[in-house]
C-alpha positions in Angstrom: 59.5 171.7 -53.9 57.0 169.7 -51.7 56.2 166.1 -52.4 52.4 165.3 -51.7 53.6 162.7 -49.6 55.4 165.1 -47.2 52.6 167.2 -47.4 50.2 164.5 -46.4 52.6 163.8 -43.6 52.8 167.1 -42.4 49.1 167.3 -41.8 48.9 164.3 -40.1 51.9 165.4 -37.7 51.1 167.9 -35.2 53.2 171.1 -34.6 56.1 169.0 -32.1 56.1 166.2 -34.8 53.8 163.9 -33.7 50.8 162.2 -35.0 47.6 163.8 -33.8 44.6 161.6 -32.6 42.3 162.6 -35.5 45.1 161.4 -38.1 45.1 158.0 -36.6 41.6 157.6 -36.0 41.5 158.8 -39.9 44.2 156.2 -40.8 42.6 153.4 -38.9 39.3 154.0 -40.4 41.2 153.7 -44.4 43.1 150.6 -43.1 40.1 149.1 -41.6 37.7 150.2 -44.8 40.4 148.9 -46.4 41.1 145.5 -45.3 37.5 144.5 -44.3 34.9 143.6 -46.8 31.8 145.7 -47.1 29.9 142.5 -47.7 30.7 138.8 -47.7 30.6 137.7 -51.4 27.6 134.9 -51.7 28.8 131.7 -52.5 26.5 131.3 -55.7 28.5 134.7 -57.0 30.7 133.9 -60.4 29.9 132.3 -64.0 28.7 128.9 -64.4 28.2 126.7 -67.6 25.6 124.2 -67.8 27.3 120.6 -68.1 24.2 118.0 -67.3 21.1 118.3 -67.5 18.4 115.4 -66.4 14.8 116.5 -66.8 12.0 113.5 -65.8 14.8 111.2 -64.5 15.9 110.9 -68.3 20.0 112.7 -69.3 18.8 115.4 -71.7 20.9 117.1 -74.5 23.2 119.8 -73.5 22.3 123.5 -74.8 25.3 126.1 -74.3 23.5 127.7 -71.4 25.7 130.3 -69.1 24.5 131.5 -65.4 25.9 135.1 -64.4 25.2 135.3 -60.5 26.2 139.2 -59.5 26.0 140.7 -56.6 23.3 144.2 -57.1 23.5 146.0 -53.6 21.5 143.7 -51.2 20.5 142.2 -53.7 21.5 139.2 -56.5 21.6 138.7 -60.1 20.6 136.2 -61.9 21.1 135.6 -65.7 21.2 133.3 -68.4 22.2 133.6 -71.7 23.1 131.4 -74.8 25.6 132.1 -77.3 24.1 133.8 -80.9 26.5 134.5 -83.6 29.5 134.2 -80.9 27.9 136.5 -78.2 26.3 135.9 -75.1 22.3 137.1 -75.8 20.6 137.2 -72.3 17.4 135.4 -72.9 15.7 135.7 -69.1 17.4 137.8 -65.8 15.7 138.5 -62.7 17.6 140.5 -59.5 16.4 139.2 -56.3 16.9 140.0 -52.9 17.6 136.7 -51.0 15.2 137.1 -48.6 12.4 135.7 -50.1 11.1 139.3 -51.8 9.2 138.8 -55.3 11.0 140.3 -58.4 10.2 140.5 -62.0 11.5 138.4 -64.5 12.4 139.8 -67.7 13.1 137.9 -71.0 15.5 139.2 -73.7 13.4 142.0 -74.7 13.2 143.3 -70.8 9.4 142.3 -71.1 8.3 140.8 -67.6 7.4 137.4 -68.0 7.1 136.2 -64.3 8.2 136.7 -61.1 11.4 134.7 -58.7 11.6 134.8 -54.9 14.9 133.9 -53.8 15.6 132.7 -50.3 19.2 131.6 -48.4 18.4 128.5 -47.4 21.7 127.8 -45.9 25.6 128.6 -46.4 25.8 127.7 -49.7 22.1 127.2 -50.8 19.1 129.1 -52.2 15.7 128.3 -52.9 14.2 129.8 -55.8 10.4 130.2 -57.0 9.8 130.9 -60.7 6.1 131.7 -61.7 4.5 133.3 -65.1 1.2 133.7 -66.2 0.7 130.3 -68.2 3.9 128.5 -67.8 4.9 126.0 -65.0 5.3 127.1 -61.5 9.1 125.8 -60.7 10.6 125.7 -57.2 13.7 124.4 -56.1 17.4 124.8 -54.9 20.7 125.7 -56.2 23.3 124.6 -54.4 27.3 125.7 -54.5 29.4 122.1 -53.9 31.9 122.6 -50.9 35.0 123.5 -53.1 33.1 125.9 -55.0 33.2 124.4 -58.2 29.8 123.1 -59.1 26.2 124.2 -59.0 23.6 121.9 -58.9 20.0 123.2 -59.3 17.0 121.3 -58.6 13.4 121.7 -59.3 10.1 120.5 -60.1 7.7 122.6 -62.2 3.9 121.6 -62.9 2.3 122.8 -66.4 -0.5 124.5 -65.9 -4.1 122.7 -66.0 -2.2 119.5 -65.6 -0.8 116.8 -61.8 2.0 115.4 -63.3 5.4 116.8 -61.5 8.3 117.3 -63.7 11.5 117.0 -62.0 14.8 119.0 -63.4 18.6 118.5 -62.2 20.7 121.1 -64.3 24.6 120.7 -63.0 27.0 124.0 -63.7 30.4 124.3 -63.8 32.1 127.6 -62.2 34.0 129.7 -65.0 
């Protein structure tokens, strides 16, 4: 009886035993497939828990927030979600393409809310736009630390109807 890996071999090989130009252009293209990433992985990619948080220059309370970050085709996920009854609810998501497209943002009930525009601002840095009908315009960055560990977003958000600037500083910690 045959083995499939003889098989295979055999229709790789010619008739005098040797490997035929369309077998090794079709085992370079598996190696190279293979071996060679599709798409770099951004740096923002991964799980990250909320450790600080400084909103108006004042340390704030901690809430168990987590940031997913997913990679969706060209584009990139982004959603947070806090722990009820021991599972992660996702209370606001929105998948952007980081070229500074508008996408919806939905809340828990897939309602939009708002819209984000996501921009690479660098290597490891994105600026983001958050808007909603009556609730603050916020703009800022998130950045990735060099050794990957840390994400450190930054904004400033107005209320509607009102000058003063609120600045927020929310620091994540890679899961």
């Amino acid at each position: 009886m045959t083995s499939k890996s003889q098989m295979l071999s055999c229709r790789l090989r010619s008739a005098s035993g040797e490997m035929t130009w369309a077998a090794i252009r079709t085992v370079g293209l598996v190696v190279l497939l293979w071996v060679v990433p599709l798409r770099a992985a951004e740096p923002v990619q991964g799980t990250w828990l909320l450790v600080s948080q400084e909103v108006g220059g004042q340390k704030t309370e901690v809430d168990q927030l987590t940031l997913r970050v997913t990679p969706a085709g060209q584009t990139i996920e982004f959603a947070y979600s806090v722990p009820v009854n021991k599972i992660q609810f996702v209370s606001l998501r929105f998948t952007a393409r980081p070229d500074g497209t508008e996408a919806d943002v939905t809340n828990a009930n897939g309602k939009k809310i708002g819209t984000a525009k996501v921009t690479k601002a660098g290597p490891s840095q994105y600026r983001i736009v958050l808007q909603g009908q009556n609730k603050p315009t916020a703009s800022g960055t998130m950045t990735v630390s060099s050794d990957g560990k840390t994400l450190t977003s930054e904004s400033e958000s107005m209320q509607p109807g009102q000058t003063t600037v609120t600045r927020m500083v929310q620091v994540f910690s890679r899961q």
